[in-house]
C-alpha positions in Angstrom: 0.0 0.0 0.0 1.1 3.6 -1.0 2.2 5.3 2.5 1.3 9.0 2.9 4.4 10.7 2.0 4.6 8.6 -0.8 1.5 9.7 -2.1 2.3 13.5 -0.8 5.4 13.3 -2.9 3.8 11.6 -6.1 0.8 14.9 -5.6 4.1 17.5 -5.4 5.6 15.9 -8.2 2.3 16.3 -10.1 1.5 19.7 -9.2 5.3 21.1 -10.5 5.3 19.0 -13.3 2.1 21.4 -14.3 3.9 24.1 -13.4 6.7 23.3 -15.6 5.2 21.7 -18.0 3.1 25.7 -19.2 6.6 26.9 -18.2 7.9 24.6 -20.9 5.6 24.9 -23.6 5.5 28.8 -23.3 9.1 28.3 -23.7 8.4 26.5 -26.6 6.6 29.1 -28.0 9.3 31.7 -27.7 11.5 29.3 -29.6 8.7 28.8 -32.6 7.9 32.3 -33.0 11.9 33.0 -33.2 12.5 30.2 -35.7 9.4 31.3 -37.8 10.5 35.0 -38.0 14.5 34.7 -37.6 15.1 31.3 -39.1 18.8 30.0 -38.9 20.2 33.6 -39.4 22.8 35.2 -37.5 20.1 37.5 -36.2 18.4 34.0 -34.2 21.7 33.2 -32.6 22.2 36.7 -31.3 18.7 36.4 -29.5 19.6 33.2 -28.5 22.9 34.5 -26.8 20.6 37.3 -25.0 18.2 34.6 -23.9 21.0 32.6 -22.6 21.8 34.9 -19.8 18.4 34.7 -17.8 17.9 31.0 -19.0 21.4 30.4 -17.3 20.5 32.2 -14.2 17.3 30.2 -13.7 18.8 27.1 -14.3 21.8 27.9 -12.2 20.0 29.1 -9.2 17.2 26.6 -9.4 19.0 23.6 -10.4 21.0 23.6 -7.3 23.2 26.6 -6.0 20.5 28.4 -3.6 18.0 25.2 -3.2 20.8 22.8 -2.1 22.2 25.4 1.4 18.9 27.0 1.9 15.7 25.0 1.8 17.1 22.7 4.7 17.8 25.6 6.5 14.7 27.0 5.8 12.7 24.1 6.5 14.7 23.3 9.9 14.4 26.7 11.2 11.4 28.8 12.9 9.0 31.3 11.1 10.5 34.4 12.1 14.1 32.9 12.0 13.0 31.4 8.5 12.0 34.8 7.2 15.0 36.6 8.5 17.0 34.1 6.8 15.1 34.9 3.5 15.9 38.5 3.9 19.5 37.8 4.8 19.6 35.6 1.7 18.0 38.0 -1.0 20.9 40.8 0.3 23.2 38.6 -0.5 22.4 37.6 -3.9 21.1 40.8 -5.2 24.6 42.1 -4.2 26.4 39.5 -6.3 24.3 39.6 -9.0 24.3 43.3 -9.1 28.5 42.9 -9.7 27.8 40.4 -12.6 25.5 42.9 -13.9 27.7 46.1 -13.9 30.6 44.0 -15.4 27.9 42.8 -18.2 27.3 46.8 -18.8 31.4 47.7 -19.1 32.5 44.4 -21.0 29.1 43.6 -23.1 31.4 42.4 -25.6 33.8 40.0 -23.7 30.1 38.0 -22.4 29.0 37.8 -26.0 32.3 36.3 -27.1 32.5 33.9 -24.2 28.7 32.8 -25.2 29.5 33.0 -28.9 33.4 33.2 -29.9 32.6 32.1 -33.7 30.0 35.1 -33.9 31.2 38.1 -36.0 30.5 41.2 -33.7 27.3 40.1 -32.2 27.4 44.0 -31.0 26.2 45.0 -34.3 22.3 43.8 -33.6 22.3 45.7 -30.0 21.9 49.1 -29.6 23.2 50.7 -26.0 19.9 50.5 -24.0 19.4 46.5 -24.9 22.7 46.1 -23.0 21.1 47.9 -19.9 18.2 46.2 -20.0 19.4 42.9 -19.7 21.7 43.5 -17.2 18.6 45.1 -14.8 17.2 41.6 -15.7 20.3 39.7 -14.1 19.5 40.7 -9.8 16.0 40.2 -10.4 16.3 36.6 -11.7 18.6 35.8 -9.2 16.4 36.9 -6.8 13.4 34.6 -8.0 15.6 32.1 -7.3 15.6 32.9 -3.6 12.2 33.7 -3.6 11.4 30.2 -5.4 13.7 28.1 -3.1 11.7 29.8 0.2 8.4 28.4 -2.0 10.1 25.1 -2.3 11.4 24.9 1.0 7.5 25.5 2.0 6.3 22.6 -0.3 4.4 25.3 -2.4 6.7 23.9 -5.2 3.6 24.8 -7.9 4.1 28.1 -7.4 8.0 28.3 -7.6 7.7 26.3 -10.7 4.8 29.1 -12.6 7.9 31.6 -12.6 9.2 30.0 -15.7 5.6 30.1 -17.3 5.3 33.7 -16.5 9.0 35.1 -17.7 7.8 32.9 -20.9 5.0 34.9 -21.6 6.2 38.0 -21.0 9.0 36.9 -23.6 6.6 36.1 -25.9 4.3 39.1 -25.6 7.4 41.0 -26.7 7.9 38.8 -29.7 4.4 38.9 -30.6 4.6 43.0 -30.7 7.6 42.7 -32.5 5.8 40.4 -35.3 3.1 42.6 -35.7 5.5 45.7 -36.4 8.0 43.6 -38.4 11.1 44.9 -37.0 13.4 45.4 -33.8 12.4 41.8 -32.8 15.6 42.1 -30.7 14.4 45.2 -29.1 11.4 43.8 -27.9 13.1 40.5 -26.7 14.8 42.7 -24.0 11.8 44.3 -22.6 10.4 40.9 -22.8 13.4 39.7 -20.7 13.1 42.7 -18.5 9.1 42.5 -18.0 9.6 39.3 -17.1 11.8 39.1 -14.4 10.0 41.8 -12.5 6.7 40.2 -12.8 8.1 37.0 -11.9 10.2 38.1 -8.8 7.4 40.3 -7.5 4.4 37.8 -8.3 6.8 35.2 -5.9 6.8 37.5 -3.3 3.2 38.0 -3.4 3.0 33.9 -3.2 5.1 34.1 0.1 3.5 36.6 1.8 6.9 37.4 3.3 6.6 40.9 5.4 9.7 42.5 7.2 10.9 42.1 10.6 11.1 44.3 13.4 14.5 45.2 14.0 14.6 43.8 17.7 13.9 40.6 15.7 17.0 40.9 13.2 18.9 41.8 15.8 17.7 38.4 18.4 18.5 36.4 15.4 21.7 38.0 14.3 23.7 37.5 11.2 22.2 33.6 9.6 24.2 33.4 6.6 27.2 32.1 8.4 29.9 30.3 7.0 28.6 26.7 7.1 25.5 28.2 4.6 27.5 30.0 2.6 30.2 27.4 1.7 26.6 24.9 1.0 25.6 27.8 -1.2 29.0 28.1 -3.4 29.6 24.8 -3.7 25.8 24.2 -4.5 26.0 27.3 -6.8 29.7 26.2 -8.6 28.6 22.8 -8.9 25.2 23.7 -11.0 27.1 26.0 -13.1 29.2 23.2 -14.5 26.2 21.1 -15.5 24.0 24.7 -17.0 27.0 25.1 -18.7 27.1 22.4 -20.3 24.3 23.0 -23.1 25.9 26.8 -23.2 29.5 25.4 -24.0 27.9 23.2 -26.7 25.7 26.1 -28.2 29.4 28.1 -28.4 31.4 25.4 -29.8 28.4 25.2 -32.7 29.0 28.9 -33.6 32.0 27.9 -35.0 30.7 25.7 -37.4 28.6 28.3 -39.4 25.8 30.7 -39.2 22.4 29.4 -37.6 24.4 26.4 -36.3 24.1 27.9 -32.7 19.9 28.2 -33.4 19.7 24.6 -34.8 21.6 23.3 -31.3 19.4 25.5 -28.9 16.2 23.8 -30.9 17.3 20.9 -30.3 18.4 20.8 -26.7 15.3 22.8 -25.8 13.1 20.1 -27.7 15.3 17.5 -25.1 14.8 19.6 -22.1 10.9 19.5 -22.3 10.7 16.4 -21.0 13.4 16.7 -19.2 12.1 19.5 -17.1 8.3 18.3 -16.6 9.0 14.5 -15.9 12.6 13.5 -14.9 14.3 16.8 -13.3 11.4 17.3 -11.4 11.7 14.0 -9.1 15.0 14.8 -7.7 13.4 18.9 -7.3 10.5 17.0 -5.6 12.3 14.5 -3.3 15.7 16.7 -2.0 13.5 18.2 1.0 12.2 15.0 2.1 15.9 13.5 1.5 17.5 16.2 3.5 14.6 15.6 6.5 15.2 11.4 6.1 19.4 12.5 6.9 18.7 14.9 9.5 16.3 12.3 11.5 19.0 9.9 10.9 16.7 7.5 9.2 18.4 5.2 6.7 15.7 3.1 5.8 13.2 6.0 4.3 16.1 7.8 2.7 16.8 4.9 0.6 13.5 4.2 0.0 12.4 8.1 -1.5 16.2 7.2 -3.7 15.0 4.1 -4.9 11.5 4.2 -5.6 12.7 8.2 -7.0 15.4 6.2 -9.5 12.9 3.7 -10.2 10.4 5.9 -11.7 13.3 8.0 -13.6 14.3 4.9 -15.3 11.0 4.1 -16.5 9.6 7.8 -17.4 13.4 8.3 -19.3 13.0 5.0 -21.1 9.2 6.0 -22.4 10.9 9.2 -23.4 13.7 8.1 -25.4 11.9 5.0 -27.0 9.0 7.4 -28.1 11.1 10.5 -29.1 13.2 8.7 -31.2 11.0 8.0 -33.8 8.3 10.5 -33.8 10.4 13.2 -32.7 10.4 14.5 -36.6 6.6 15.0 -36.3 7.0 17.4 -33.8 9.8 19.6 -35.3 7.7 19.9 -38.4 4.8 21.4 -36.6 6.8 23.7 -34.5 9.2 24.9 -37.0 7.6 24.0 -40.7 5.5 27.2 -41.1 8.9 29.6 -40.3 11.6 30.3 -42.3 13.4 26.9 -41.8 13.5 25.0 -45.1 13.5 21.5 -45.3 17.3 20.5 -45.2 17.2 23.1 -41.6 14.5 20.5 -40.2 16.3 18.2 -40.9 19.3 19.1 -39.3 17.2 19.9 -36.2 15.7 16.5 -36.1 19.0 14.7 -36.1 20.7 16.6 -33.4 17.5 16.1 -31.0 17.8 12.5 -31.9 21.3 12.7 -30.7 20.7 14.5 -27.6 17.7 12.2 -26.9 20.0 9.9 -25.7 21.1 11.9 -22.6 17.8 11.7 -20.8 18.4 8.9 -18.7 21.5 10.2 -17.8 20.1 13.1 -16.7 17.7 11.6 -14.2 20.0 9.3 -12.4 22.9 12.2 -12.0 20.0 14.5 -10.9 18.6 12.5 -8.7 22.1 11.3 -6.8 23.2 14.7 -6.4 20.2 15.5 -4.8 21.3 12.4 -2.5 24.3 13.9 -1.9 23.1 17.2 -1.3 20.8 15.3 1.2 23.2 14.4 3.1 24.9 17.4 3.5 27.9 16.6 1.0 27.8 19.9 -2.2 31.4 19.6 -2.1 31.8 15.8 -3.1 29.1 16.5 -6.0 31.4 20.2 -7.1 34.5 17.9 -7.2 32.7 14.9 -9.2 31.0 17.3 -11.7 34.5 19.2 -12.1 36.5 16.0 -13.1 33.7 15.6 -15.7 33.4 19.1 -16.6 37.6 18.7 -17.4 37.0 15.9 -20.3 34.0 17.8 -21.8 36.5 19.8 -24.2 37.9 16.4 -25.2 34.8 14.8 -26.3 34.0 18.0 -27.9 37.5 18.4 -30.3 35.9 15.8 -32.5 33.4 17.6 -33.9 34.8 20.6 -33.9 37.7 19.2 -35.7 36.2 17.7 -38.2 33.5 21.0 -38.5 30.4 18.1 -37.6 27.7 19.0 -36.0 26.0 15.6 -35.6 29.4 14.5 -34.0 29.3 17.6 -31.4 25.9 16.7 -30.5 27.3 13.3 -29.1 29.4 15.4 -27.0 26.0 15.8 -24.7 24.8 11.8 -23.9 28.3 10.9 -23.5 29.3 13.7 -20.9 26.0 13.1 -18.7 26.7 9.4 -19.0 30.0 10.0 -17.4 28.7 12.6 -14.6 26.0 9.7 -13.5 28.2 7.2 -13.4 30.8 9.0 -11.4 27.9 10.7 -9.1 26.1 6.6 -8.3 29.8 6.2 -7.7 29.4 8.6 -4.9 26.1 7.6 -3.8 27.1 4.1 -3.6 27.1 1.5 -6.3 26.1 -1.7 -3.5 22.9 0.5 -2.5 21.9 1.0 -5.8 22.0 -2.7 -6.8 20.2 -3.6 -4.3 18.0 -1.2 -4.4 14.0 -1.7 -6.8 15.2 0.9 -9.3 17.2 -2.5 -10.4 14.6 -4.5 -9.5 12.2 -7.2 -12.5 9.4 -4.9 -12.3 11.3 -1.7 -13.0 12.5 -4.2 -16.3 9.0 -5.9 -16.6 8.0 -2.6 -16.9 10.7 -0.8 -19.5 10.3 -3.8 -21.8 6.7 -3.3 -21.9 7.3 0.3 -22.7 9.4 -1.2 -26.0 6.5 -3.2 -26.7 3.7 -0.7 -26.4 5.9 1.5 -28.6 7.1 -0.5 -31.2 3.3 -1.5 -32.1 2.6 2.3 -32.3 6.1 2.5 -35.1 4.8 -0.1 -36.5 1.4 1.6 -37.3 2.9 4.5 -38.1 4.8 2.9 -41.0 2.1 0.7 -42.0 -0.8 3.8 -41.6 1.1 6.8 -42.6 3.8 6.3 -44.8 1.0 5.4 -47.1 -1.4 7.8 -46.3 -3.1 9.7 -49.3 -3.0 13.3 -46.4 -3.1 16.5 -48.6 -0.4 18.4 -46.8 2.7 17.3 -44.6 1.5 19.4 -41.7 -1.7 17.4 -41.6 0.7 13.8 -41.8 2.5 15.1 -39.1 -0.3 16.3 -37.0 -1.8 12.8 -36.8 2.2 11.1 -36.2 2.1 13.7 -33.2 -1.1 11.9 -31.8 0.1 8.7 -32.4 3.2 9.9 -30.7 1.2 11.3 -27.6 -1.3 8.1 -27.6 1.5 5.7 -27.6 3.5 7.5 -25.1 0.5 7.9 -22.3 -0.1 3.7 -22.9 3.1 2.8 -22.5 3.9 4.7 -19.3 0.2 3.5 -18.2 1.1 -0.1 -18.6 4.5 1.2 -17.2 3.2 2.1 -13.7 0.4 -0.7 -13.7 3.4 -3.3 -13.8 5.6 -1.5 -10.9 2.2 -1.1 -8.8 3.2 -4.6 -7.1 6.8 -3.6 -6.5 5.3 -0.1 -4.6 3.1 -1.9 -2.4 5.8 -4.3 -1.4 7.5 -1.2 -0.1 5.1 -0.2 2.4 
């Protein structure tokens, strides 16, 4: 039988995967409406390298630096002590984010080429004021991350997770202005960026309800960001940046290897990090607070029992993902990016590099989810060193494809580096616990080779249905592949969690 916290964490897990999943898919929608007015120009990749900067403070913050030393501190401590700490926290940030922003004002140029080094004077597309604007947008992301990890520390984790959905749409409200005028798209990206981080900073505050202490109270409490917190928050902070980075390093290298190259890899990996973000990402989000309550009680048995039934459902959500993607994945890309200004040989190219990248989902999950066990347990530093002997061999798996000018070959670069990070991070975790544990279980493989059968009956309908099919237009052939795509994937991961129900009840 399902216990309570299981079923409070499978409801939390369902909740931010709503949240992320319209944070996604308004993503999604920036990305279409710059493919169908920008294409694969020089002019997309510059908007992609202003995107980049927000984008890599979200993910930076959220994936791990402020989350991993501040929600058990939040979560540990008092109301009043929990709000001071909050306050404390926000200081701090918004001061070193302000820094990062002043030096993005006086070296615009040196951030561009660090993003971009194959661009030819990216400067060209951005008049003074863009610069500003976007660097006003860099404290105010930062602080949504503070505001989203007090949300997450209060298990209001559908909330935290709309902040993505709102920046989004402010995004695209800019983009859509910018259509209707037919010019200065760039210009109205950066108010988009700048809208959005005040709206979504502000509308998190309003969530927490957080009000200012009395001074006698900041005084009783004193200074709470002491140095235990802070070296949590650096190494939690340093070792995030490494994996962000990683998408960002691969997007630069693809610069040099011609104009709209850098587009075609963001479409891609932003097509892989759907998913990625609404069902695997979000389990080791979900499950870090109750992992870092499990180590603090000292209680072994239900922290290896959130790890393992948390790995056991990544496995099987990662394995639905990739076996589905795969083949259908080409349906998709034609509806999001047919009706723009990328030709045929440009979809193309985009459906082979998401192919690619595909096959770093599962990799994904279990690194996520054991550096959230090792965050648990009060360990940033083991996960900062692991991710920065991975981080080292990135450029070598990358000099292939640069060498040889190859983007398919740079794309491999991605699955193989995650593959590495998760087997050095269950390394960490412990590779005896992990054998032993159901995410290596029959019904986690009952369960994946029923996924593979589900979805190769659906491939097989597809070839047998629609490669045929007398359809008066492509975009109508891959409307229905999309279906079949959605159909088959919501069977298989049906059938999926039907077979593991026996495993789960054995738990309890």
């Amino acid at each position: 039988m399902i216990t309570r916290g299981q079923r409070s964490l499978l409801g939390a897990g369902l909740f931010l995967s709503l949240a992320l999943m319209g944070g996604r898919l308004a993503g999604f929608g920036r990305e279409v409406l710059l493919a169908s007015s920008l294409g694969l120009s020089a002019e997309a990749d510059v908007a992609i390298i202003l995107l980049t900067v927000p984008d890599l403070l979200v993910n930076l913050l959220l994936s791990g630096g402020i989350g991993v030393a501040l929600i058990p501190a939040l979560r540990s401590a008092t109301a009043d002590k929990a709000a001071a700490l909050f306050l404390q926290a926000s200081l701090v940030v918004a001061g070193v984010f302000a820094v990062l922003a002043a030096l993005f004002v006086l070296a615009p140029a040196v951030w561009l080429w660090l993003l971009a080094p194959g661009m030819l004077d990216p400067l060209r597309w951005l008049d003074g004021w863009m610069i500003y604007v976007v660097s006003i947008a860099i404290p105010l992301t930062a602080l949504s991350g503070v505001s989203s990890a007090a949300l997450n520390a209060k298990d209001e984790f559908f909330v935290a997770g709309c902040g993505t959905l709102i920046f989004n749409l402010s995004i695209i409200g800019g983009l859509a202005i910018a259509m209707i005028q037919g010019e200065r798209y760039i210009a109205w990206l950066c108010l988009g960026i700048l809208c959005g981080a005040i709206v979504r900073w502000v509308s998190q505050l309003l969530a927490l309800n957080t009000k200012g202490l009395p001074d006698e109270q900041k005084r009783a409490h004193g200074w709470l960001m002491d140095r235990h917190l802070l070296r949590g928050f650096f190494a939690g902070i340093a070792s995030a940046s490494l994996l962000v980075l990683v998408p960002v390093a691969l997007r630069a290298g693809a610069s040099w290897l011609g104009e709209g190259e850098l587009a075609a890899f963001n479409y891609a990996i932003k097509l892989v990090e759907l998913p990625l973000g609404i069902l695997i990402t979000t389990l080791a989000t979900v499950v870090f607070p109750r992992l870092s309550e499990a180590h603090d009680r000292q209680d072994a048995v239900e922290f290896e029992v959130l790890l393992s039934s948390s790995l056991q459902r990544s496995l099987v959500l990662s394995a639905a993902v990739v076996l589905c993607g795969f083949p259908f994945i080409d349906a998709a890309i034609s509806i999001l990016f047919g009706a723009g200004k990328v030709g045929v040989a440009g979809l193309q190219h985009i459906t082979l590099l998401t192919q690619i990248a595909l096959f770093s989902v599962p990799w994904v999950g279990i690194s996520s989810l054991a550096a959230a066990a090792l965050n648990a347990r009060r360990q940033p530093g083991l996960v900062l060193r692991r991710s920065i002997i991975t981080m080292l061999f990135l450029p070598v798996i990358c000099i292939p494809g640069l060498w040889l000018k190859e983007p398919v070959i740079l794309m491999f670069a991605l699955p193989v580096f995650h593959m590495m990070l998760a087997m050095i991070l269950i390394q960490a975790v412990g590779w005896r616990a992990l054998l032993a544990s159901k995410a290596m279980s029959y019904p986690t493989l009952r369960s994946v080779v029923a996924i593979g059968g589900v979805i190769l009956f659906g491939i097989l309908v597809d070839v047998f249905l629609f490669t045929s099919t007398a359809f008066s237009s492509s975009g109508s052939l891959s409307l229905w592949r999309l279906g079949l795509a959605g159909l088959t994937f919501t069977i298989s991961i049906t059938v999926a969690f039907y077979l593991l129900r026996p495993s789960r009840n054995s738990v309890a």
